[in-house]
N, C-alpha and C positions, 0 to 999 in steps of 0.2 A: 228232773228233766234237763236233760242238755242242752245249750244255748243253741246250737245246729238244729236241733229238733224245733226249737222256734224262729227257725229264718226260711223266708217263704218266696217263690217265684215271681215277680215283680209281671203284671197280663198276664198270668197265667193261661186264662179263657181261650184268649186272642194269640198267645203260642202254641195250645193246645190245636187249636182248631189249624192254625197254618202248617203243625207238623202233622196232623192228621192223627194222632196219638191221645191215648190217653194217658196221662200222667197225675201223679198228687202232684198238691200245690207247695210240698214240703222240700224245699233243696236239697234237701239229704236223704230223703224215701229213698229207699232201693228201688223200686219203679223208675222215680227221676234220673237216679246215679246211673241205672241200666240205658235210661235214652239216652241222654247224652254222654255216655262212654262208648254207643255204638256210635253214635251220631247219625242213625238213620232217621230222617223227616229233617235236618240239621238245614239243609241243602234247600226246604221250601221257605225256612225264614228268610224274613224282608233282611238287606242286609244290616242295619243298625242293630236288630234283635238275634241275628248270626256272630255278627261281630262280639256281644256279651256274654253269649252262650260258647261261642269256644274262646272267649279271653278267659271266663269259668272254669270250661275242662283243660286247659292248658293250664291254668295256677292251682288247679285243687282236684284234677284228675289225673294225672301224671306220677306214676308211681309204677313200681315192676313186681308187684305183688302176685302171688297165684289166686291172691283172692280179689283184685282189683278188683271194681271202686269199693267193695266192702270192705275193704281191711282194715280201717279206719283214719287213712292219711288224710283225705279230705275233709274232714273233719277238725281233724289236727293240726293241717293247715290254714284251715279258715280260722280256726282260734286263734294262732299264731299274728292271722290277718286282723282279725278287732282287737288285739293286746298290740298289734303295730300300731294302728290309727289311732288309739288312746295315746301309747305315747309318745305320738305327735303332738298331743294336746286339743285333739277331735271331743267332744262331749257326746254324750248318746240319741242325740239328736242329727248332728253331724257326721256321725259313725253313719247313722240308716243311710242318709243323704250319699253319702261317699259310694255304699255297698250297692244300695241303688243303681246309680252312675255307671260303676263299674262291672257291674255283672247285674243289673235287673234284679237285684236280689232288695229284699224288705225283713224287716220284723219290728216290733215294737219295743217304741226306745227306753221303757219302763222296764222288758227283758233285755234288754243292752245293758242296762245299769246293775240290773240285780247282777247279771253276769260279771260285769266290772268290780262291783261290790265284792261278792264273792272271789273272786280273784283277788282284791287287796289283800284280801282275809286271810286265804291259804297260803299267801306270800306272808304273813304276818306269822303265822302259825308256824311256816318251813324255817321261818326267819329264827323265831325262839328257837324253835330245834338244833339248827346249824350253832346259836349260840351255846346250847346248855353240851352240848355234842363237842363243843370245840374248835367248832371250824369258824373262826375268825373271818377268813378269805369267804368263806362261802357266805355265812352272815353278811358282809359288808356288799357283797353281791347281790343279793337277796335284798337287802334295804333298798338300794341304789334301784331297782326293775322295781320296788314295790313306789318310791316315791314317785319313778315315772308313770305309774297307773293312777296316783292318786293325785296328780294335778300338781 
């Protein structure tokens, strides 16, 4: 399961009922990605819970896709966004805190780490590869992003 698949709407209940909408409580459902790409109900949130839901589609909806928001940038993007905050030196407890803050979003920081883990791993993996392959440059690139994940 994908780490997207475990990050979830921070009130959900209490934006549900302000936009008048139904939606999962999944940030990444296609239900969710549908409301807030059109942004209809967008307009009845208070504005603190307006302001995170399109700083949201503004960083992680934003794309000129035919298949917009399904195409899978948002998604991509937000991975992109918890392999940044790592490595700033965030932990997976400070990760939620941060996603939280920034876009009302949550998940649990025990799936934060597996996903961190996992990611060392695959960086560890590409990394042999790029060595037995030849590629020196790419190797030493691949080190350097795998030690920023791992502290």
């Amino acid at each position: 399961m994908a780490i997207t698949d475990k990050i979830y709407v921070k009130n959900h209940r209490q934006l549900a009922s302000q936009m008048e909408a139904s939606f999962s409580k999944s940030a990444f459902s296609g239900a969710t990605l549908d409301i807030l790409f059109s942004g209809d109900g967008i307009a009845k949130l208070d504005d603190a819970s307006r302001d995170r839901v399109l700083d949201f589609a503004e960083d992680f909806l934003d794309c000129d896709c035919q298949s917009h928001p399904h195409c899978g940038h948002p998604e991509r993007k937000f991975i992109a966004y918890l392999l940044e905050l790592r490595a700033q030196g965030l932990g997976p407890d400070a990760i939620v805190d941060v996603m939280g803050d920034d876009y009302m979003l949550y998940a649990y920081p025990g799936d934060i780490l597996s996903f961190l883990d996992n990611s060392v791993r695959t960086l560890e993996a590409a990394q042999r590869l790029a060595g037995v392959d030849g590629r020196g440059e790419m190797e030493d690139e691949i080190r350097r992003k795998r030690r920023e994940l791992s502290g």
